[in-house]
C-alpha positions as CSV (number, residue, x, y, z in Angstrom):
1,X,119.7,-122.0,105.8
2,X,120.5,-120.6,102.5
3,X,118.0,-123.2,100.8
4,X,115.5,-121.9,103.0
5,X,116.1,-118.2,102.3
6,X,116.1,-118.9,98.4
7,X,113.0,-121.0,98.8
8,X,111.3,-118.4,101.0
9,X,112.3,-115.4,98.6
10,X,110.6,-117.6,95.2
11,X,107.6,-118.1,97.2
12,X,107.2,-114.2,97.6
13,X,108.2,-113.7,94.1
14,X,105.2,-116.3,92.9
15,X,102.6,-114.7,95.4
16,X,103.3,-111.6,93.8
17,X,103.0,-112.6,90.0
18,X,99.3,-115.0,91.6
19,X,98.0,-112.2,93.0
20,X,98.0,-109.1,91.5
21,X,95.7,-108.3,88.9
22,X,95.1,-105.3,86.4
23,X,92.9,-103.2,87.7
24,X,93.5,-99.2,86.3
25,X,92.5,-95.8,88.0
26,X,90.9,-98.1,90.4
27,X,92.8,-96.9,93.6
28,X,92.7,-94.3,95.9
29,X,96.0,-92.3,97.4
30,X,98.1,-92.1,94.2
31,X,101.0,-90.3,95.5
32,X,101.8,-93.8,97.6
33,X,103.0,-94.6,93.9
34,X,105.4,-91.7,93.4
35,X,108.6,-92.8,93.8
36,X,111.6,-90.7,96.3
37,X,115.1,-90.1,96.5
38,X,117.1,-88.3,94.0
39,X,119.5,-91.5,93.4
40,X,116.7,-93.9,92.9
41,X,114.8,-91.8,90.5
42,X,117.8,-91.5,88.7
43,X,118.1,-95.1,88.8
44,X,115.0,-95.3,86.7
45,X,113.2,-96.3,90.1
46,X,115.0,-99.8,90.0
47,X,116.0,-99.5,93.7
48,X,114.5,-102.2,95.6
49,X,117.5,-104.5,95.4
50,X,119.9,-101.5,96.2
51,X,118.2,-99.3,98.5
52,X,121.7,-98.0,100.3
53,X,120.9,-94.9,101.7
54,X,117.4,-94.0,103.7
55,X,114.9,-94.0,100.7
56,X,114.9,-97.4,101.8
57,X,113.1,-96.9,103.9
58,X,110.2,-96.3,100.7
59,X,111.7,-98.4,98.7
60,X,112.1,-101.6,100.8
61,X,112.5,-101.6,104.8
62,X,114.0,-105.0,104.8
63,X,117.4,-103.0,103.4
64,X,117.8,-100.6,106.4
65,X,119.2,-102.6,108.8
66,X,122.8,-103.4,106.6
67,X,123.7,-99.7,106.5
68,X,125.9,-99.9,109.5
69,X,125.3,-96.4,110.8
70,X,122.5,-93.6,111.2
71,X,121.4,-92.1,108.1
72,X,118.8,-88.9,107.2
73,X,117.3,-87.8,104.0
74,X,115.6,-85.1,102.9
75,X,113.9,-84.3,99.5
76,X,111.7,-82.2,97.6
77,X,110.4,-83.6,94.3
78,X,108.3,-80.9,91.7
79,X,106.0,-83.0,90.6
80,X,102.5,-82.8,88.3
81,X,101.0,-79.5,87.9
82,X,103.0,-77.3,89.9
83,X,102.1,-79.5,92.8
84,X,105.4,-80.7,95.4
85,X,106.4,-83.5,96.7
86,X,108.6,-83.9,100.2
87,X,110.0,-86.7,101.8
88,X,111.8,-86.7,104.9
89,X,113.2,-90.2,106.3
90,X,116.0,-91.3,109.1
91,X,116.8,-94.5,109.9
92,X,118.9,-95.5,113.2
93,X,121.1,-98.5,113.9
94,X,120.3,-99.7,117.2
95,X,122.4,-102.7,117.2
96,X,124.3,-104.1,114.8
97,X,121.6,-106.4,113.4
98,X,118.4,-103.9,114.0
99,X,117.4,-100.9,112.4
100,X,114.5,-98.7,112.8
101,X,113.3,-95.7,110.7
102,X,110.7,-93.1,110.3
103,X,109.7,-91.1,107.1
104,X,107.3,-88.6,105.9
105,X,105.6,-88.1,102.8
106,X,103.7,-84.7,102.2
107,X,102.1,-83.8,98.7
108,X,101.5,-80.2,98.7
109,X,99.3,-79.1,95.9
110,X,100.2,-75.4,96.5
111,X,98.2,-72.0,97.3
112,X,94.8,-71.8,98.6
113,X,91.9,-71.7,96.1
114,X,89.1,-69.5,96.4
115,X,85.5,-71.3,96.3
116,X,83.2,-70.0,93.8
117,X,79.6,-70.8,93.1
118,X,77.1,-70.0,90.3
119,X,75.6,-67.7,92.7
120,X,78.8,-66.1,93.2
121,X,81.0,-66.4,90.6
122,X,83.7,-63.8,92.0
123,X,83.9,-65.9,95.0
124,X,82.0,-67.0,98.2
125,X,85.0,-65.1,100.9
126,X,86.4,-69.1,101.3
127,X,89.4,-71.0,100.7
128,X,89.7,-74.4,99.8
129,X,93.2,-76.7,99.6
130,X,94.1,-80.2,99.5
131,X,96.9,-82.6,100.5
132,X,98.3,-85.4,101.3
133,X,100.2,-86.7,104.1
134,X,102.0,-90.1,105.0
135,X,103.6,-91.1,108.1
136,X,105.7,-94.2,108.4
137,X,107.6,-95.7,111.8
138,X,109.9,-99.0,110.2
139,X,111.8,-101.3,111.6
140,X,114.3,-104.6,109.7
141,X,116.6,-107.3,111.3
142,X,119.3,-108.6,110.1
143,X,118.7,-112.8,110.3
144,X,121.7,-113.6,108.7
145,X,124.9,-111.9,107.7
146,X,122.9,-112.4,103.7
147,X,119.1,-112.0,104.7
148,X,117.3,-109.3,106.2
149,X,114.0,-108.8,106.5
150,X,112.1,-105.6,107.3
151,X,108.5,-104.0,107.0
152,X,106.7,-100.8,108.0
153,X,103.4,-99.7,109.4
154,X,101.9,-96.4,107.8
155,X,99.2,-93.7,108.5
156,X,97.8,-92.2,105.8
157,X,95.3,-89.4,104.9
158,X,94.1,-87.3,102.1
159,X,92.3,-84.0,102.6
160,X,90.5,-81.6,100.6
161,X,89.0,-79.1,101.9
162,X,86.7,-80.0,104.6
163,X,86.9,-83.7,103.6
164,X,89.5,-86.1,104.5
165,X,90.0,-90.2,104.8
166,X,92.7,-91.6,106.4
167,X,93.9,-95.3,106.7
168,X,96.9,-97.4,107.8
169,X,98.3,-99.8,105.8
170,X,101.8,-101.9,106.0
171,X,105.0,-102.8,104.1
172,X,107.2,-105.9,104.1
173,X,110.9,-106.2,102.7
174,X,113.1,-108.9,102.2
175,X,116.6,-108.4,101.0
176,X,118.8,-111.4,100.1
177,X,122.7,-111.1,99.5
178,X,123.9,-114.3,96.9
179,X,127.4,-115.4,96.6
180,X,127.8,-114.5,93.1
181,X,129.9,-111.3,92.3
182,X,127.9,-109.4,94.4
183,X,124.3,-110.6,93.1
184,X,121.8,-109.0,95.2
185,X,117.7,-109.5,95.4
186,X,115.1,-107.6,96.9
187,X,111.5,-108.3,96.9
188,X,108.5,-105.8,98.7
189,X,104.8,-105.5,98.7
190,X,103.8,-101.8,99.4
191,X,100.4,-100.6,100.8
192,X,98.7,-103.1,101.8
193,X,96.0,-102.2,104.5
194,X,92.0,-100.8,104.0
195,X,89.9,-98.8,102.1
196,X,89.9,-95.3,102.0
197,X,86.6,-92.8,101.6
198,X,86.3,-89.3,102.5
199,X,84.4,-88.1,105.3
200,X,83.3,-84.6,106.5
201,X,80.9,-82.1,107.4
202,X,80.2,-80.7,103.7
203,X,78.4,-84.3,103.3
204,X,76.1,-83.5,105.8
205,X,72.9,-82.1,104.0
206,X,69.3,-81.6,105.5
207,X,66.5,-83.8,103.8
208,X,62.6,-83.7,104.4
209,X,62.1,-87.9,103.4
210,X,58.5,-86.9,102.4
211,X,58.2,-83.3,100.4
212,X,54.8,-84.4,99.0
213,X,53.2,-84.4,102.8
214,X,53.1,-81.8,105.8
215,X,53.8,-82.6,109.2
216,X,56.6,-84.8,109.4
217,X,60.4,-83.5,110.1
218,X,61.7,-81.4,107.3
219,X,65.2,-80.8,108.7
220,X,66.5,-84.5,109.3
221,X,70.3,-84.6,108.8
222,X,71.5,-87.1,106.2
223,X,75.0,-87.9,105.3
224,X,75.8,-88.3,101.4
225,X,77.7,-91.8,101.1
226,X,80.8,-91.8,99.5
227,X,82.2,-94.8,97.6
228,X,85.5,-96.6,99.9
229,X,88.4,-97.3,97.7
230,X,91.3,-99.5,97.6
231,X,94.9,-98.9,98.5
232,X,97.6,-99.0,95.7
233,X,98.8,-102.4,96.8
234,X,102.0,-103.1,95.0
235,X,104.7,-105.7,94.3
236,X,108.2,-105.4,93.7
237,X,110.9,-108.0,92.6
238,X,114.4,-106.4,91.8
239,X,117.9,-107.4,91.3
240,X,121.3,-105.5,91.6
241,X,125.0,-106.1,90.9
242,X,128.2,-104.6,90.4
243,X,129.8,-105.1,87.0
244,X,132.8,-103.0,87.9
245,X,134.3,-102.8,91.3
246,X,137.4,-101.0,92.3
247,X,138.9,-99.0,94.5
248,X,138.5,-95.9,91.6
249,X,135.3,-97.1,90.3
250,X,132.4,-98.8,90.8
251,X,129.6,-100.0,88.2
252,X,126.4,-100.8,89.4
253,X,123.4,-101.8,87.5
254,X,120.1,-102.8,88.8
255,X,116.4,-103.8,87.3
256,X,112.7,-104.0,89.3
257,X,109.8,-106.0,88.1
258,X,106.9,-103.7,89.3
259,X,103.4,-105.6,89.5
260,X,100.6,-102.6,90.9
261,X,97.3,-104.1,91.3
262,X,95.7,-100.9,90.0
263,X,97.8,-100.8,86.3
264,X,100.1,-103.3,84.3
265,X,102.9,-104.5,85.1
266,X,106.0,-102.7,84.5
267,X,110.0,-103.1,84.8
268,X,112.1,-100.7,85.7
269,X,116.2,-100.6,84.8
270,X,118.7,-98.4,86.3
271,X,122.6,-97.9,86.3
272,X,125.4,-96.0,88.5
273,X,128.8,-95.3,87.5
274,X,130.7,-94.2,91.0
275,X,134.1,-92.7,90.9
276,X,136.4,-92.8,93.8
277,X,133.6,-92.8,96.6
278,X,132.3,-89.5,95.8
279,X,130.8,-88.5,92.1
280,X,128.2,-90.1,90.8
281,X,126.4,-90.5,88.0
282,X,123.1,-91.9,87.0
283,X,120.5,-93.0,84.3
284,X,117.6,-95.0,83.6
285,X,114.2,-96.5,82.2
286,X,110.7,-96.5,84.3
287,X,107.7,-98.6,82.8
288,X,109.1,-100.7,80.3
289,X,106.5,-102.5,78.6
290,X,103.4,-100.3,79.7
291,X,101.5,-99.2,76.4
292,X,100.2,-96.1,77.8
293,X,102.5,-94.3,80.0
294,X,104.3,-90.8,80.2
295,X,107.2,-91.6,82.3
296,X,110.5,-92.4,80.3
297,X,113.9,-91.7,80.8
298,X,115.5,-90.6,84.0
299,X,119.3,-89.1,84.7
300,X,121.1,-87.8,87.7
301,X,123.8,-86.9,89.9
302,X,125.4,-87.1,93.1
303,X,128.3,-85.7,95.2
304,X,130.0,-87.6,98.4
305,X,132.0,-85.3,100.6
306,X,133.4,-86.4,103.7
307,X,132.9,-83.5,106.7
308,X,134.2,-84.0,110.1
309,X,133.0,-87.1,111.6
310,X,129.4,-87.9,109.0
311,X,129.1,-88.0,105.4
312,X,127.1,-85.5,103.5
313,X,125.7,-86.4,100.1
314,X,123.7,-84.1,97.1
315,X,121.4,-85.7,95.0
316,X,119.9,-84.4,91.6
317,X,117.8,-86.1,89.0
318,X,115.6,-85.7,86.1
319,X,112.8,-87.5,85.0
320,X,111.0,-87.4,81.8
321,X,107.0,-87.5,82.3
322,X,106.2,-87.1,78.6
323,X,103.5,-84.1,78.3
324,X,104.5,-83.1,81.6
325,X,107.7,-82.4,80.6
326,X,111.1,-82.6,83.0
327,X,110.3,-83.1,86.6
328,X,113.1,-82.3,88.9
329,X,114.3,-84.1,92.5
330,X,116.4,-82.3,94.9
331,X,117.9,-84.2,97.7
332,X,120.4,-83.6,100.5
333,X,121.3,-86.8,102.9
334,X,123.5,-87.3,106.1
335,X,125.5,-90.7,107.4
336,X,127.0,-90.9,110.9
């Protein structure tokens, strides 16, 4: 069985490195790519390999179903331009080898925006916003006490203003437990589903087909096509182990190979230093090896404390995004 298993997860690895192809700004629904979860951006985003609490839920669903008891997360990320990221997520153990989970992801690009024309410079007395908005039901198994496989079905739209496309698309995890000191390996493709265009009544314009004659229909409604683009289809191999496990301290480092079909490929490294069950702290690396990037160096921490009968957990981090400066995650999370 375990042959199998190793076999299985190689092939996945090699579909992933015959497949994708480098293809940038060609994708639609960008904030698919923005990682969550205060520990795994701290991590440098090298989480698909870890993935213990309910960020796996983004980061790969095959992980969910080894928790061993319910978990919810909830995090709010400021991200590019004074725009904000939230992600919700809980995941439930409904037997001891099955999981299910849902999560949201909402983009909020802040306040309203008046809508101004050359005519009207000062404004027309509209409003127009944007956003984006994710919804995800996920479900894993456990196959055998070292492999577990998961994936997740998602709605998506994006809106602005009176325009708006929406999709589904799916994920599929698979998370493999070796016998060496602890070695564990992930693997996930994200997003892959249809193509996204926007639809909506400003497209709708009326057209007279033949201006140079009189008598035909001068008010026929025609719709302005608008070009369908791809998903962010992306493919994930990581790998994490403990380097130093004891009952005061545990070490745990962790690295993703990152293959986007819409960019280059990147890896991502991260590291953990946990002392006695309950402080945490974090660091790492996004996009190794991408020329042109602005993401960089990421840090973090995180606080355990027992309450009654369920765990509740803090998480901070930091991430540098180069001209953009320090972007901040905030994240509180709940086991039971």
């Amino acid at each position: 069985m375990q042959k199998i298993i190793i076999n299985g997860t190689l092939i996945f690895t090699m579909s992933i490195l015959a497949f994708a192809q480098d293809k940038v700004g060609t994708c639609a629904a960008q904030f698919l790519q923005i990682p969550v979860g205060g520990k795994a951006i701290a991590m440098g985003g090298a989480f698909t390999a870890l993935a213990d609490d309910a960020t796996a839920l983004y980061w790969n669903p095959g992980a969910i179903s080894r928790a061993q008891k319910h978990r919810l997360y909830a995090a709010q990320s400021n991200w590019l331009v004074e725009s904000k990221l939230q992600w919700l997520g809980a995941q439930f153990m409904i037997t001891s080898a099955d999981a299910l989970g849902i999560s949201i992801t909402n983009l909020n690009y802040g306040t309203r925006e008046k809508v101004t024309t050359v005519a009207q410079p000062e404004g027309t007395g509209e409003y127009w916003d944007a956003g984006d908005l994710a919804f995800v039901l996920s479900y894993a198994r456990n196959l055998t006490d070292r492999f577990s496989i998961g994936g997740s079905a998602k709605y998506i739209q994006q809106r602005i203003w009176h325009e708006s496309a929406s999709q589904l698309a799916f994920d599929l995890g698979l998370l493999f437990i070796t016998q060496f000191n602890g070695l564990t390996i992930g693997a996930c493709m994200r997003n892959f589903g249809g193509d996204l265009g926007l639809e909506g009544r400003d497209l709708l314009n009326r057209i007279d087909l033949d201006p140079d004659n009189e008598g035909n229909n001068e008010t026929i409604v025609a719709k302005l096509k608008t070009e369908h683009w791809p998903l962010p289809l992306t493919f994930v191999v990581g790998a994490s182990m403990p380097v130093l496990n004891t009952r005061l301290l545990r070490w745990t480092v962790a690295a993703d190979a990152v293959r986007p079909t819409d960019n280059s490929q990147i890896i991502n490294m991260g590291t953990e230093i946990n002392i006695m069950q309950m402080l945490s702290v974090r660091g790492g690396y996004q996009t190794l090896f991408r020329s042109e990037k602005q993401e960089g160096w990421t840090l973090g921490l995180g606080l355990n404390v027992p309450v009654a009968n369920f765990k509740l957990g803090i998480d901070l981090s930091y991430q540098d995004f180069g001209l953009f400066g320090m972007l901040q995650t905030t994240a509180v999370n709940v086991s039971f």
